[in-house]
N, C-alpha and C positions, 0 to 999 in steps of 0.2 A: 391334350396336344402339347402344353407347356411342359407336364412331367415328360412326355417321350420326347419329348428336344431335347431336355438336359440330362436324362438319359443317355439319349445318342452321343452327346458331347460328351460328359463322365467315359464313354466305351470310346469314342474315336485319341481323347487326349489320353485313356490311358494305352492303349493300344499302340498309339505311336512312341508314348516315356518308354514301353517295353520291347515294341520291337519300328526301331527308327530306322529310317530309309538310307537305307546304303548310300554311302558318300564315293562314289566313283572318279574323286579328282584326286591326283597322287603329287605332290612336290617332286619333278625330277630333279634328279643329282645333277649339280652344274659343273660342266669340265672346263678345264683350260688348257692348251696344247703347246707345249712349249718345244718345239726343233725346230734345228737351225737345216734341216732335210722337207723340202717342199711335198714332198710324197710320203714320205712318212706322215705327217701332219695329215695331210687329205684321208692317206688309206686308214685311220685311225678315227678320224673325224668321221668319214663311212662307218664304221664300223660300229661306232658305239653310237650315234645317231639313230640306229636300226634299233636299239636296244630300246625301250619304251619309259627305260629307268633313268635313261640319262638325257644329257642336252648338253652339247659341245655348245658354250658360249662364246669363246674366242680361240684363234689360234695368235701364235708370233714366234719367226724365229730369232726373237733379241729376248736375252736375259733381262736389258735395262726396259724395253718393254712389256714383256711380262709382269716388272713390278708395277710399271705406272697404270697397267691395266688391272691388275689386281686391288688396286686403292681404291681404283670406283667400280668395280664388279665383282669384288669379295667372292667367286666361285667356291664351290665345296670342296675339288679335289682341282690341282693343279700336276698333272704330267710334264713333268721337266728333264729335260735331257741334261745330261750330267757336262758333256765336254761341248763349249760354246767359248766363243769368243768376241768382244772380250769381258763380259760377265758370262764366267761360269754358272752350272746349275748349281754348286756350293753355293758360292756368294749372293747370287738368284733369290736362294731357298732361305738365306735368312732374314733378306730385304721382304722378300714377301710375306713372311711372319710376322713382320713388326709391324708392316701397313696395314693386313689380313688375317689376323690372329684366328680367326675362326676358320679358314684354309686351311686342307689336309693337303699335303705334298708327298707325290713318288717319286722317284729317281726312277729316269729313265736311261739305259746305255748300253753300247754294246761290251764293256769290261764285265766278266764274269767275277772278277779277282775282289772277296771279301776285302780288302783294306777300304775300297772305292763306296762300296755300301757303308760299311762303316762310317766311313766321313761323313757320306750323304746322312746319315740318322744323327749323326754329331749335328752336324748342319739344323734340325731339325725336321727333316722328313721322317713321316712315319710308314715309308714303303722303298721297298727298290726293286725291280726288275728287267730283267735284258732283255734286248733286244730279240733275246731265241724265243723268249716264256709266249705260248699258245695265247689265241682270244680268250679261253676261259681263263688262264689261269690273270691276265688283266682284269678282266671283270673280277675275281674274285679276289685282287688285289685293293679295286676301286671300293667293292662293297664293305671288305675287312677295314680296311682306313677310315671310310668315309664313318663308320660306327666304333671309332676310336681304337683300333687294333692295329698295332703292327707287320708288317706284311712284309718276307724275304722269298722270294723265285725259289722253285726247287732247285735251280740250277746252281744259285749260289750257297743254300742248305747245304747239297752233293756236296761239293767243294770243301765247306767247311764239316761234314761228316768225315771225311776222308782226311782232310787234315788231321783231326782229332786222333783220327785211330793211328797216324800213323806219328802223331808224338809218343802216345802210348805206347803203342811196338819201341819205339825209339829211345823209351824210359826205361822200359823192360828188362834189366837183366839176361842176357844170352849167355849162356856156358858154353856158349860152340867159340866161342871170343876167345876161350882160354889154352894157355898151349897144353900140352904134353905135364911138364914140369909144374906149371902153375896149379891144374887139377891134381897134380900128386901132393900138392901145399894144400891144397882146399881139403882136402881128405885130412890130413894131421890135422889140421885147424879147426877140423869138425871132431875131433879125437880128443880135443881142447890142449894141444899140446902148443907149448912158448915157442916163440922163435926161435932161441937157444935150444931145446930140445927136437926142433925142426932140422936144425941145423945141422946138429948130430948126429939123427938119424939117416941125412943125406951125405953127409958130408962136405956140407957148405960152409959157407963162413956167414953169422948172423947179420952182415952188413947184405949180404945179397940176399938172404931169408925177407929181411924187411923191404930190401926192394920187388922181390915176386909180389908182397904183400899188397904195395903199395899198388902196384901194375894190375893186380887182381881186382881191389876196390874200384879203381880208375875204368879199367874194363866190365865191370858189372854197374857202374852208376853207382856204386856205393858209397857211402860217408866215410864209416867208419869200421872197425872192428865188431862193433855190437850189431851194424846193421847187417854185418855179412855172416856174425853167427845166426844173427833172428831168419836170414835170407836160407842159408843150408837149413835150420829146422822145419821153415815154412816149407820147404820144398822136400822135406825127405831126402835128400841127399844120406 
């Protein structure tokens, strides 16, 4: 009897070291809800409440309360609305880091406009998005943060996508910029002929040769001479 006890014991303890009973309790992500809009607050509060991951633990719409609430309830993610008065979500965001260091913060707003995000991540938030961005894409702002990631709305990406290309375009070299007379100079000058010898062959005088020259590089973005030769061989001109 005594060996089948200890038996049983040897097979129950190991049994459990190998396969242990599921731990069914999860830490929810704690929220904070910062707008100075009563219904935004509530419809948000609803919202993520439902969510089984999170726990809206306070709302306010004061900046200066927000920080004195975050001193003694250190939440996970703090949703802060960017334009408040008269503590901004700026100013907000960086009270609440020093009192809350282990605080992840979003910017919240309705400006689309990159400079505004920007600030806000200068500020120390690690999230921004507007007011347009869908429930998932909130939630998958909250989750991104809350596990140390940075988080930008597609709305404001878009934005700065389209900016980009259109500095490029805007860098870009266009030959349709150039007149009549100036593409007849881009041709000699791809012939490797002097202004003096330009000149000649137009009948100009080398004082106005070097000014097409100049109007050329101006209108193509170019520097210099060498770059508008390297620009005609890149291009097959």
């Amino acid at each position: 009897i005594l060996l089948f006890d200890n038996v049983f014991c040897l097979i129950f303890i190991r049994k459990n070291l190998i396969y242990p009973k599921p731990s069914y309790h999860m830490s929810k992500i704690t929220i904070m809800l910062v707008d100075d809009h009563k219904l935004i607050r509530e419809t948000w509060s609803l919202v993520l409440n439902s969510d089984t991951r999170f726990k809206v633990v306070a709302q306010t719409s004061s900046g200066k309360e927000a920080i004195a609430i975050s001193k003694s309830l250190h939440p996970d993610i703090v949703l802060m609305d960017v334009n408040m008065t008269p503590v901004n979500g700026f100013d907000a965001t960086k009270m609440i880091l020093k009192y809350s260091p282990t605080s992840k913060v979003i910017g919240i707003t309705m400006h689309s406009m990159p400079a505004y995000a920007k600030q806000m991540l200068q500020a120390g938030a690690m999230g921004y998005v507007t007011k347009n961005s869908s429930k998932s894409e909130m939630i998958k702002a909250i989750l991104d943060v809350k596990e140390g990631k940075s988080y930008i709305c597609n709305e404001v990406k878009d934005i700065l996508v389209r900016q980009e290309i259109g500095d490029e375009k805007k860098d870009q070299p266009d030959m349709n910029l150039l007149s009549r007379r100036e593409l007849e100079i881009l041709n000699l000058i791809r012939d490797s002929a002097s202004s003096k010898e330009i000149a000649g062959k137009l009948n100009l005088s080398v004082k106005t040769i070097e000014s097409h020259r100049y109007n050329i590089l101006k209108k193509l973005n170019l520097r210099n001479t060498v770059s508008l030769v390297n620009f005609i061989n890149n291009q097959g001109l």
